[in-house]
C-alpha positions as CSV (number, residue, x, y, z in Angstrom):
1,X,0.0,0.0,0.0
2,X,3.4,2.1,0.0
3,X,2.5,3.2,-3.5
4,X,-0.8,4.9,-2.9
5,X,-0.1,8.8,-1.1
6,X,-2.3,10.3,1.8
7,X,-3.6,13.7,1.6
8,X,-2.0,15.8,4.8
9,X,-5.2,16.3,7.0
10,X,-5.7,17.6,10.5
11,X,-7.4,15.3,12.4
12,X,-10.1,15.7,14.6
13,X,-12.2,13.3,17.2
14,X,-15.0,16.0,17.9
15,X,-16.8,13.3,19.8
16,X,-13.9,12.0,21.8
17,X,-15.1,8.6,23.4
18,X,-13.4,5.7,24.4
19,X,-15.5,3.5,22.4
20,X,-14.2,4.8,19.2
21,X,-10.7,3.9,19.9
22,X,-10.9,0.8,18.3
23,X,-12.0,2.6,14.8
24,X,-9.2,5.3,14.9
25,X,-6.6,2.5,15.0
26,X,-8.1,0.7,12.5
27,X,-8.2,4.2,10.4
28,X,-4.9,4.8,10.3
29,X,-3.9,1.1,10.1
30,X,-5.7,0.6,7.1
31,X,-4.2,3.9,5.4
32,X,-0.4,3.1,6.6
33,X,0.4,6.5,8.0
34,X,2.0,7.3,11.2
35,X,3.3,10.3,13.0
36,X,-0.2,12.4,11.7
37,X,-1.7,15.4,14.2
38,X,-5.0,14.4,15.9
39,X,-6.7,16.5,17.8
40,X,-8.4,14.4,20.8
41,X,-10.7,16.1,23.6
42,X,-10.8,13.5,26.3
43,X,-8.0,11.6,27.6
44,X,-9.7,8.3,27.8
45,X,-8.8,8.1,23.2
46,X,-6.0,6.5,22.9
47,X,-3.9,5.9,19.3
48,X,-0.6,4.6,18.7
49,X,2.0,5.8,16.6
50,X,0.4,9.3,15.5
51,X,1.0,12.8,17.5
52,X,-1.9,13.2,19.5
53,X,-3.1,16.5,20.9
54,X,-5.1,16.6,24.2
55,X,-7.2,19.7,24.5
56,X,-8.5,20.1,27.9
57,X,-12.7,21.2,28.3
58,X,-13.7,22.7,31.5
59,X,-17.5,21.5,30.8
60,X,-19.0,18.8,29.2
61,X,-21.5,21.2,27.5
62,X,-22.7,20.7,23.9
63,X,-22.4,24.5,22.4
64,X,-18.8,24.8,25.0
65,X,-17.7,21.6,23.3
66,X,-18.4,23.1,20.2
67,X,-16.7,26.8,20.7
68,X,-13.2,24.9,21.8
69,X,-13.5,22.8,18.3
70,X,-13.9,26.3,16.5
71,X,-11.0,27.4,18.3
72,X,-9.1,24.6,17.0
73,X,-10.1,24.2,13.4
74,X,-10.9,27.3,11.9
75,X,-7.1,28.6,12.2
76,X,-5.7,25.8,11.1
77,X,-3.6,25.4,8.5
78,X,-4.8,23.1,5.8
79,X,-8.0,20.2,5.2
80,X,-9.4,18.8,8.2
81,X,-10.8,15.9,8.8
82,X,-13.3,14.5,11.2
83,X,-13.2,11.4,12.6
84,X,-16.6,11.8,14.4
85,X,-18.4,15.5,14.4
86,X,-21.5,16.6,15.8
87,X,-24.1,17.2,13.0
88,X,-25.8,19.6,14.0
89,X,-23.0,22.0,15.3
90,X,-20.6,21.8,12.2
91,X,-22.7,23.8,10.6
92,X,-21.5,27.2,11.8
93,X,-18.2,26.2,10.6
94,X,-19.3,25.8,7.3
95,X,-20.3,29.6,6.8
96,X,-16.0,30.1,7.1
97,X,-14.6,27.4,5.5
98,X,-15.0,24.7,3.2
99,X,-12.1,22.2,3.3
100,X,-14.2,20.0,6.3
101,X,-13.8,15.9,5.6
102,X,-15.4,14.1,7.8
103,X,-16.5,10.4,8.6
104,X,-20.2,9.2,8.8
105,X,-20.9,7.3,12.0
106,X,-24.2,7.4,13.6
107,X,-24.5,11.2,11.8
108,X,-26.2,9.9,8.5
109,X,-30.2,10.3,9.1
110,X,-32.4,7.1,8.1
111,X,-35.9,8.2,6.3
112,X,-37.4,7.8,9.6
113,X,-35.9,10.9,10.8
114,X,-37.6,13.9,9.3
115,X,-36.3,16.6,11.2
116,X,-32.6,16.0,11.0
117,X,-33.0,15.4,7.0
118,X,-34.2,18.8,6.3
119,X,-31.8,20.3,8.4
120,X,-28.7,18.4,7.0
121,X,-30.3,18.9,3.7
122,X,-30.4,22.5,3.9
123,X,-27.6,22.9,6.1
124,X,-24.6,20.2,5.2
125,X,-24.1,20.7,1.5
126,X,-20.5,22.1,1.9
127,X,-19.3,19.2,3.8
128,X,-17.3,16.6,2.3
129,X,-19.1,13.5,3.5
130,X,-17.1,9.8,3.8
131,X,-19.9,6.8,4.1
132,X,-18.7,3.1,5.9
133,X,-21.6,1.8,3.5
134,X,-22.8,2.3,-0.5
135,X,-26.7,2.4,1.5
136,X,-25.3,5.4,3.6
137,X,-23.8,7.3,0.3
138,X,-27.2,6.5,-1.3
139,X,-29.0,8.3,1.4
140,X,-27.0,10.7,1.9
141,X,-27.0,11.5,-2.1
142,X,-31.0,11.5,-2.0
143,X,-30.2,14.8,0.6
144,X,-28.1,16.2,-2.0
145,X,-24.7,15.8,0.0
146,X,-21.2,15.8,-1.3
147,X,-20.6,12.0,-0.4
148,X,-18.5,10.1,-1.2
149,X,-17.8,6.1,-0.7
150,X,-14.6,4.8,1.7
151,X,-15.9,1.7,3.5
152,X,-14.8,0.0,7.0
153,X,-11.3,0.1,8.0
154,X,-10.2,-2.8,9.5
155,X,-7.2,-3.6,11.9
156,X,-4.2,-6.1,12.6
157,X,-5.5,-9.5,12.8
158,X,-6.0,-10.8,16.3
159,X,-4.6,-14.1,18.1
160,X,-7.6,-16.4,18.7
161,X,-6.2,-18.4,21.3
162,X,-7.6,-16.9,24.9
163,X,-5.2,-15.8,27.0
164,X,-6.6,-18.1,30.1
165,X,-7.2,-21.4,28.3
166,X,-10.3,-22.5,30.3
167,X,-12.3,-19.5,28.7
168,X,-15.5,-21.8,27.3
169,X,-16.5,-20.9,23.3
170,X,-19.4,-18.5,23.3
171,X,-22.0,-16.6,21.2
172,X,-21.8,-12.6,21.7
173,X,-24.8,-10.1,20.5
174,X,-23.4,-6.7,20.5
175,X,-24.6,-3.6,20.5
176,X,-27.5,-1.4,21.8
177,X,-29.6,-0.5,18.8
178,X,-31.0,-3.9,19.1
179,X,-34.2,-5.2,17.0
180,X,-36.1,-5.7,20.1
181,X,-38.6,-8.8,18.4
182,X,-35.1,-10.4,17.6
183,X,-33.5,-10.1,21.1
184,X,-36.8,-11.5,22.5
185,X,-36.5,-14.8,20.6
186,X,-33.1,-14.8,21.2
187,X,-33.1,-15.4,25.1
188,X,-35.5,-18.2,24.7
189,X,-32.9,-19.9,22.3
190,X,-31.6,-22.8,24.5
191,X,-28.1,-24.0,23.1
192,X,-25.0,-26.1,23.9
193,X,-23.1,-22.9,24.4
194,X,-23.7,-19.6,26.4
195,X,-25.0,-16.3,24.6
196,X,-23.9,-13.2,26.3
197,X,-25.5,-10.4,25.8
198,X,-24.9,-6.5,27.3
199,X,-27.6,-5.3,30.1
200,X,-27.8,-2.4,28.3
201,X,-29.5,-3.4,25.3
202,X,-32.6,-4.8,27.5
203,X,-33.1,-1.9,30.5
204,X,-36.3,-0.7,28.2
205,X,-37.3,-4.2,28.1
206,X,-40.2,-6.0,29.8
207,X,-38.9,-9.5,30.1
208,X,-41.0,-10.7,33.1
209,X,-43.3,-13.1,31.0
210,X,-40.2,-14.4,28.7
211,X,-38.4,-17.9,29.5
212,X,-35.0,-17.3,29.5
213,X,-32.8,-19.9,29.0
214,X,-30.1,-21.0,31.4
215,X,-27.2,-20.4,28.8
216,X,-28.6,-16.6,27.8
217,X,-25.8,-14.5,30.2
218,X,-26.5,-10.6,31.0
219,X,-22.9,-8.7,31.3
220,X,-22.0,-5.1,31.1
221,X,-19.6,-4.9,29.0
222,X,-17.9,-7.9,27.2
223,X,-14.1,-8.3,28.2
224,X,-12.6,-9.5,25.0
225,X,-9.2,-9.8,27.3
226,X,-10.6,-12.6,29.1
227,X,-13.7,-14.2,30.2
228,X,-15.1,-13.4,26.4
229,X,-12.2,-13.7,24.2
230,X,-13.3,-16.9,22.8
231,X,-16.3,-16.7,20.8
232,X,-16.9,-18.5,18.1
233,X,-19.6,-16.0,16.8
234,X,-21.3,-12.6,16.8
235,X,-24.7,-12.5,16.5
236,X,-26.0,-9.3,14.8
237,X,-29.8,-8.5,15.2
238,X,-29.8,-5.2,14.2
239,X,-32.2,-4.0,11.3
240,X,-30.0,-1.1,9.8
241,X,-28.6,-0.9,6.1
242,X,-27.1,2.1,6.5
243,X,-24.4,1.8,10.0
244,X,-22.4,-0.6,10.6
245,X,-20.7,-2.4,13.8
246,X,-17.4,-2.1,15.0
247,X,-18.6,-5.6,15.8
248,X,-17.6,-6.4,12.4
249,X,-14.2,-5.3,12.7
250,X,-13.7,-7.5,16.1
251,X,-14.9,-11.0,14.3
252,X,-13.3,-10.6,10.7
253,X,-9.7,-9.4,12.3
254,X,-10.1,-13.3,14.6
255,X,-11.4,-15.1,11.4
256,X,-14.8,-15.7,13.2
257,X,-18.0,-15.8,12.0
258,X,-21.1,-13.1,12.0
259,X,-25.0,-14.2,12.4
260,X,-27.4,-12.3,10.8
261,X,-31.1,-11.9,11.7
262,X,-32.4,-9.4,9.5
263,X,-31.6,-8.6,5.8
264,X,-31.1,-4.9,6.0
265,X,-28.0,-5.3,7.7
266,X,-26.6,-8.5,5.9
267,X,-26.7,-6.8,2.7
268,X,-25.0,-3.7,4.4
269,X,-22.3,-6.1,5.6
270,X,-22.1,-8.0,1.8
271,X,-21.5,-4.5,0.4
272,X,-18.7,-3.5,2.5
273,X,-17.3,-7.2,3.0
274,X,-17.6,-9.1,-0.1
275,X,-16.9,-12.7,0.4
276,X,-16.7,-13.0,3.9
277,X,-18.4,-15.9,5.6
278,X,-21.8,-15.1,6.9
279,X,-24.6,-17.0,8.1
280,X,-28.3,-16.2,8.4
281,X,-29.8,-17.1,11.9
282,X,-33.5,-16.8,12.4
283,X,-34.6,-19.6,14.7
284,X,-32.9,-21.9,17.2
285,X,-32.0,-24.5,15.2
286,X,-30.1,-22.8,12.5
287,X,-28.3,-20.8,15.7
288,X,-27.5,-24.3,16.7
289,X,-26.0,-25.5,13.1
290,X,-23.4,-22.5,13.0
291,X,-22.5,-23.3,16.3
292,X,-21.9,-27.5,15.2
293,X,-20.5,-26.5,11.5
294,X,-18.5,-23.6,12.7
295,X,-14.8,-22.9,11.2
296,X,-12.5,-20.5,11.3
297,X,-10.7,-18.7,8.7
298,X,-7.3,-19.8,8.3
299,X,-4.9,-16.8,10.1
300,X,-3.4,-16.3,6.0
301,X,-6.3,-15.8,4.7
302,X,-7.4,-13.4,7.7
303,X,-4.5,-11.4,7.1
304,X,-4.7,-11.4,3.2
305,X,-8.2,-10.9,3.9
306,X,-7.6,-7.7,6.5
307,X,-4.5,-6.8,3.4
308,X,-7.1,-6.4,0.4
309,X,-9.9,-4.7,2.0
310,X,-7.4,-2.0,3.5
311,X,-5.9,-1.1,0.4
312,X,-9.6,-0.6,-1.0
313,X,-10.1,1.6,1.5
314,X,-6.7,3.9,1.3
315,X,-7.8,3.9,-2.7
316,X,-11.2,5.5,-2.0
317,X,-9.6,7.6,0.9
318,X,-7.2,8.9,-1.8
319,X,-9.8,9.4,-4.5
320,X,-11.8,11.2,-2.5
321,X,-9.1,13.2,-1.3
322,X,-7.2,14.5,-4.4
């Protein structure tokens, strides 16, 4: 990937959280750069191998949050790019300047959500929008947006082999925008292995009048370190064509496979991963044939794997860039 060269950008974490760690690594793994400025506003983001800039806020306000970003960006030298951004308060920035990149996380509106299409339609025209998925540049194109398409970075491949060795196999469902019919079923599935899923994605949940099976586990948070590391499986019940999961990232760089309950995002995860092993899981006992059939991707052809998709995504990167 030596061949293909990186625009210079400032970049920029508006959000800041610790849960996007695992994306800017993967970022700037998957376009080969080191020693570039980011700008980070909490402490907790961590990135190896770049010069990272801590600027200090004195309040977690929304519009304070924002004025320290102006401070930042709009006397800069040079593009800037955005690894997260608030929506709605980029806007003012537009009026002064028009070299703004960023990357679309949870910022691209489904059709759903009236409000915050008409004021990105009106409003974001000037930005210089980078999709994960070809359903998010279509949407965003149906607003009239500069979009363009760069995909899902992905980063190093990861040992499979648990650190403590009497870590059981397991079955993982991520995430908190959760199709709440799905996640129902799926604590009634009774299986030879345990499913853990986060108490988070059921606190709005009425599960009083549900069986749930023995081997459905409530956690947290998953510790991928340890008493999580080896599963065999993510199980993704989300219905959304248009974001995708970091949960991706975590099972393709171990060679492991993703479940699927609902189309909307399998096709979103065919269109940014071509040719990756997936399985469709909508009842117990095709949950229970992954879990007998599974294999794992050889660790070459994870790497070569992991190789090929991250030179895609420095080529769009670049196109989109020059």
């Amino acid at each position: 990937m030596d061949d293909i060269k990186v625009r210079k950008f400032l970049y920029v974490d508006w959000m800041s959280t610790r849960g996007h760690n695992a994306f800017n690594e993967a970022f700037f793994f998957a376009l080969g750069i080191k020693d570039q400025n980011v700008i980070f506003f909490d402490k907790c983001c961590t990135l190896k191998n770049q010069k990272c800039e801590y600027v200090k806020l004195f309040s977690k306000n929304r519009v304070f949050h924002a004025l320290v970003v102006y401070w930042k960006v709009l006397f800069s030298k040079g593009p800037i790019f955005f690894l997260t951004y608030d929506h709605f308060f980029i806007i003012p920035l537009l009026f002064f300047r028009k070299d703004f990149y960023c990357f679309e996380h949870n910022t691209t509106p489904s059709k759903d959500e009236k409000l915050k299409s008409w004021v990105q339609k009106i409003f974001l025209k000037k930005l210089r929008r980078c999709s994960q998925s070809i359903h998010g540049k279509k949407r965003l194109m149906e607003l009239n947006q500069n979009s363009s398409y760069l995909g899902i970075p992905l980063f190093e491949p990861i040992p499979r082999t648990p650190k403590v060795k009497s870590v059981k196999p397991c079955i993982l469902v991520p995430s908190n925008r959760l199709n709440k019919d799905w996640l129902k079923k799926i604590v009634a599935f009774s299986v030879p292995i345990d499913i853990f899923i986060r108490k988070s994605a059921v606190k709005n949940m009425n599960l009083d009048n549900i069986d749930i099976s023995p081997n459905v586990k409530f956690v947290d948070w998953f510790n991928l370190q340890d008493e999580h590391s080896n599963f065999i499986a993510i199980y993704d019940v989300t219905r959304d064509n248009i974001r995708g999961s970091g949960w991706f990232n975590e099972a393709i760089s171990r060679g492991v496979s993703i479940c699927f309950a609902t189309d909307q995002t399998r096709d979103l995860f065919k269109s940014a991963f071509p040719n990756y092993p997936h399985d469709m899981v909508r009842s117990e006992s095709e949950l229970k044939s992954v879990i007998e059939d599974r294999e794992l991707i050889s660790s070459e052809k994870v790497i070569e794997y992991i190789t090929d998709m991250n030179l895609q995504f420095r080529t769009n990167f670049y196109k989109m860039s020059i």
